[in-house]
C-alpha positions as CSV (number, residue, x, y, z in Angstrom):
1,X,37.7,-39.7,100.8
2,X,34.2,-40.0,99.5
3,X,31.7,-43.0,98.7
4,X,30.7,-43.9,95.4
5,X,27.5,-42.1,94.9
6,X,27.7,-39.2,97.4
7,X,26.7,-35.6,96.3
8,X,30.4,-35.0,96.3
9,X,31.5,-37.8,94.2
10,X,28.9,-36.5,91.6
11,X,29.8,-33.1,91.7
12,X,33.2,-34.3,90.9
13,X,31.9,-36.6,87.6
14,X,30.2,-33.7,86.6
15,X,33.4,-31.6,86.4
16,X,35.4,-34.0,84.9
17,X,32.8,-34.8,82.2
18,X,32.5,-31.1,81.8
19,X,36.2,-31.2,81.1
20,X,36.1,-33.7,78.5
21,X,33.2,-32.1,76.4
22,X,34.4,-28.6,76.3
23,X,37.1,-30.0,74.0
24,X,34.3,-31.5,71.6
25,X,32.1,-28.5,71.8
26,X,34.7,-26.4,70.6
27,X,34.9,-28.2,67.9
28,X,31.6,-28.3,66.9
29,X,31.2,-24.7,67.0
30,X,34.5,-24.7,64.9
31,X,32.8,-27.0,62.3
32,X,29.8,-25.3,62.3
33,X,31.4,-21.6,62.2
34,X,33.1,-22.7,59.2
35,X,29.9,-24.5,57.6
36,X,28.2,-20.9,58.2
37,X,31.1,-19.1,56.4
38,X,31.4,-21.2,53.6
39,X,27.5,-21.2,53.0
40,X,27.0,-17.8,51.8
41,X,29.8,-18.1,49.3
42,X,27.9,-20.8,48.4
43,X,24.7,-19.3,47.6
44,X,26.4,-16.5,46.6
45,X,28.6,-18.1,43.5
46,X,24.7,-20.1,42.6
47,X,22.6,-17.0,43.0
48,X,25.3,-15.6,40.3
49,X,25.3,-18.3,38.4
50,X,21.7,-18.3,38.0
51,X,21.9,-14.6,37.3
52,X,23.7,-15.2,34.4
53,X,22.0,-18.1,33.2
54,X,18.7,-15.6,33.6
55,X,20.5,-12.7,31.6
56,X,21.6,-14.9,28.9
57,X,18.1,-16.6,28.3
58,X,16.6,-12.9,28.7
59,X,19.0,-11.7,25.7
60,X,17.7,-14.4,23.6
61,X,14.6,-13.9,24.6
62,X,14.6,-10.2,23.7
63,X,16.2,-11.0,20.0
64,X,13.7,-13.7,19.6
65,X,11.2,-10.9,20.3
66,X,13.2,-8.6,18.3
67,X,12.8,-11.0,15.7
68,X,9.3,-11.5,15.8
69,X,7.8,-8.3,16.1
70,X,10.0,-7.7,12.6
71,X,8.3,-10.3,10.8
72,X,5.1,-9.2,12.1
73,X,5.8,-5.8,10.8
74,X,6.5,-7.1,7.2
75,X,3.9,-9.2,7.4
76,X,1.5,-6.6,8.1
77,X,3.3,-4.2,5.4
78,X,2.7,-6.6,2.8
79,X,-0.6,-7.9,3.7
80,X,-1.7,-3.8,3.5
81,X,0.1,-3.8,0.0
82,X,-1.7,-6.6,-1.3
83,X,-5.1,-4.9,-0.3
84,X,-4.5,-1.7,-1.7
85,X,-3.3,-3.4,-4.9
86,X,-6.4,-5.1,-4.6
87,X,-8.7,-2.2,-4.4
88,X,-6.5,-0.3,-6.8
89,X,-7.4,-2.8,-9.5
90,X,-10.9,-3.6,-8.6
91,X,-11.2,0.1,-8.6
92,X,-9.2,0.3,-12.4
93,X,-11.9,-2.9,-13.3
94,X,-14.8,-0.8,-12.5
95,X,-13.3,2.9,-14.0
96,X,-12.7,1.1,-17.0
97,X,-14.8,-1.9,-17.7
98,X,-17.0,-0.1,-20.2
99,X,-14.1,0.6,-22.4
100,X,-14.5,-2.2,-25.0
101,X,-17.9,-1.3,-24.9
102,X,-17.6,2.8,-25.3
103,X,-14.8,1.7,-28.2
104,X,-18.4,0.1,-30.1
105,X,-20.8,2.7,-29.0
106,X,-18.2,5.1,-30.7
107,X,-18.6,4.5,-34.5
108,X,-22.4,4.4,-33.9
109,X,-22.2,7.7,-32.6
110,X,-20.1,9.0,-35.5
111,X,-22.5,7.7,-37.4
112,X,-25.5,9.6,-35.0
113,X,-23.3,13.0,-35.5
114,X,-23.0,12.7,-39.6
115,X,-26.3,12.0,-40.1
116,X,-28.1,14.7,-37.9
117,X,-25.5,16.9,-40.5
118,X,-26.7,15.7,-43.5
119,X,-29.9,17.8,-45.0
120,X,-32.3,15.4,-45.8
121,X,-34.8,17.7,-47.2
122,X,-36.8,20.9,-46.8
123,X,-36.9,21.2,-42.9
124,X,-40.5,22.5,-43.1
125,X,-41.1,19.0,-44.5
126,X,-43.0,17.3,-41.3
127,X,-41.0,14.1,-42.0
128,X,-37.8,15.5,-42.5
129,X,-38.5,17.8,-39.1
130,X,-39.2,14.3,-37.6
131,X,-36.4,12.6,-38.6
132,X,-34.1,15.9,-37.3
133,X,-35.7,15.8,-34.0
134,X,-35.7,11.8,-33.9
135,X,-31.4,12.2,-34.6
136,X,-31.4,15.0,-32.3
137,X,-33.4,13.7,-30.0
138,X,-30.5,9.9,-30.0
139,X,-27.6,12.1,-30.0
140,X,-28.6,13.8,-27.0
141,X,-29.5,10.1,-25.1
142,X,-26.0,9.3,-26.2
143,X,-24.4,12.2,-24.6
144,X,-26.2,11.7,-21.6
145,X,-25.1,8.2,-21.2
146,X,-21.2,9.0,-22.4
147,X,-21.7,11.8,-19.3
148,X,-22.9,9.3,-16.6
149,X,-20.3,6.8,-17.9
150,X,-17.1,9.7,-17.8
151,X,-17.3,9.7,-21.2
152,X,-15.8,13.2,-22.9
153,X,-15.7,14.2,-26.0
154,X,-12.3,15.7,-27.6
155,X,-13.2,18.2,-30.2
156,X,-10.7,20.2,-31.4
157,X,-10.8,23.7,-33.5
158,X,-8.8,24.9,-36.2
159,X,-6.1,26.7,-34.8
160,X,-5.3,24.7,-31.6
161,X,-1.9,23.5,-30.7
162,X,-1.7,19.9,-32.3
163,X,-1.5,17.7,-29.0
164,X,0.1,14.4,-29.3
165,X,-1.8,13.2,-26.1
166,X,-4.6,14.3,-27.5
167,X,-4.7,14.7,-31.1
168,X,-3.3,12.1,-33.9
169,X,-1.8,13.8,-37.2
170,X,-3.1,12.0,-40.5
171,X,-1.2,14.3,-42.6
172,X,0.6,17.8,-43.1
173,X,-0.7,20.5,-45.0
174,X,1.2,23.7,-46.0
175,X,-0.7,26.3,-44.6
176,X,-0.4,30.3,-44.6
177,X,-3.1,31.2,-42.1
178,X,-2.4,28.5,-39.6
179,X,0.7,28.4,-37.2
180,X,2.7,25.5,-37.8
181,X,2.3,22.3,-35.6
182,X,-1.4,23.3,-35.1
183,X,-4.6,21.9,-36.4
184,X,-5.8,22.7,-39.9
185,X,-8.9,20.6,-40.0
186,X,-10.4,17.9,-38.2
187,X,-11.4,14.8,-39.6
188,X,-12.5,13.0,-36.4
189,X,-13.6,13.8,-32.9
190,X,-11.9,11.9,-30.2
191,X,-13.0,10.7,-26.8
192,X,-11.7,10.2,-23.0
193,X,-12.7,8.0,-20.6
194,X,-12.3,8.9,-16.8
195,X,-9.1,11.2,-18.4
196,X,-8.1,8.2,-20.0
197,X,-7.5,8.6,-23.9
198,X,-10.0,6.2,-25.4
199,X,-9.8,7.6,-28.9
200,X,-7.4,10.3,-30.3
201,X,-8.8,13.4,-32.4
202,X,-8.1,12.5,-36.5
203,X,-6.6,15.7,-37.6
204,X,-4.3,17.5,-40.3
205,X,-1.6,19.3,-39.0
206,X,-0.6,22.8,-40.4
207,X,3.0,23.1,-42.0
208,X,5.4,26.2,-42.6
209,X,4.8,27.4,-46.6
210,X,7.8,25.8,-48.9
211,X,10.3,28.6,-48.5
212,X,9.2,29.7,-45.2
213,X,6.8,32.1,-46.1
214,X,3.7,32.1,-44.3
């Protein structure tokens, strides 16, 4: 028999404590072994839900995008429409803006070519020469100015195809030297301007004899 507090009487509380918590650590370390497994599946079944929240948002985020950069494109597209209409018509403006003004210089130039036609008098008269080389001298500043300005002249000659682009029929003449459909005479000169008909050549148009003889 031993006394309370001897070496042996401790030895034998330590063993039967020993005893009683081997019980209780077990069971710990069953609690905890099964708070370890059921962690990963855990973090698992979040990290995949977060994946899928993250896929979803990136879908949108790539239509959005999708979305966007189309806009932009059609955006772009019609702002470069809008500029080369722009520049189209300033550059029509500027081609054409001395039309009105070519349309009034043109019946003083008629006027210019018939009179520098007309024999005024004896040439060797040095007033008449004057007033030929004065006429001459205007027609030729016109035709400068009609040049810088694109300007052409459309002056037909008997014989040509009558051109409907070109040429404007006043009347039909029966004619047995000239083809049909081509120009017998011409009343008027026309004009261009830049290749763009400002004024049509006034002419008669040759017709087949009556019978159909030439």
């Amino acid at each position: 028999m031993s006394l309370p507090g001897t070496p042996q009487d401790n030895r034998e509380t330590e063993q039967n404590a020993t005893v009683v918590d081997e019980p209780i650590a077990e069971a710990v370390d069953a609690d905890a072994a099964d708070d370890y497994a059921a962690q990963p599946a855990a973090a698992k079944q979040a990290a995949g839900a977060d994946v899928d929240g993250l896929s979803v948002e990136l879908e949108d985020v790539k239509t959005e995008l999708a979305e966007l950069k189309d806009e932009y494109l059609r955006a772009r597209a019609e702002a470069e429409n809008v500029r080369r209409r722009s520049e189209q018509e300033v550059a029509k403006a500027r081609k054409y803006a001395v039309e009105n003004f070519a349309l009034e210089l043109l019946a003083v130039k008629d006027s210019l070519d018939l009179a520098a036609d007309v024999e005024l008098g004896e040439r060797d008269d040095p007033v008449v020469a004057n007033m030929h080389e004065g006429l001459a001298l205007t027609r030729r500043q016109f035709d400068t100015v009609f040049e810088k300005f694109g300007i052409a002249v459309i002056d037909p000659t008997q014989g040509d195809k009558m051109n409907p682009d070109l040429h404007q029929a006043m009347s039909l003449q029966e004619s047995g030297d000239v083809p049909p459909n081509h120009i017998l005479q011409v009343i008027q000169k026309g004009f261009t301007l830049n290749d763009r008909l400002l004024r049509p050549a006034m002419v008669i148009v040759a017709r087949a004899p009556a019978g159909g003889a030439r």
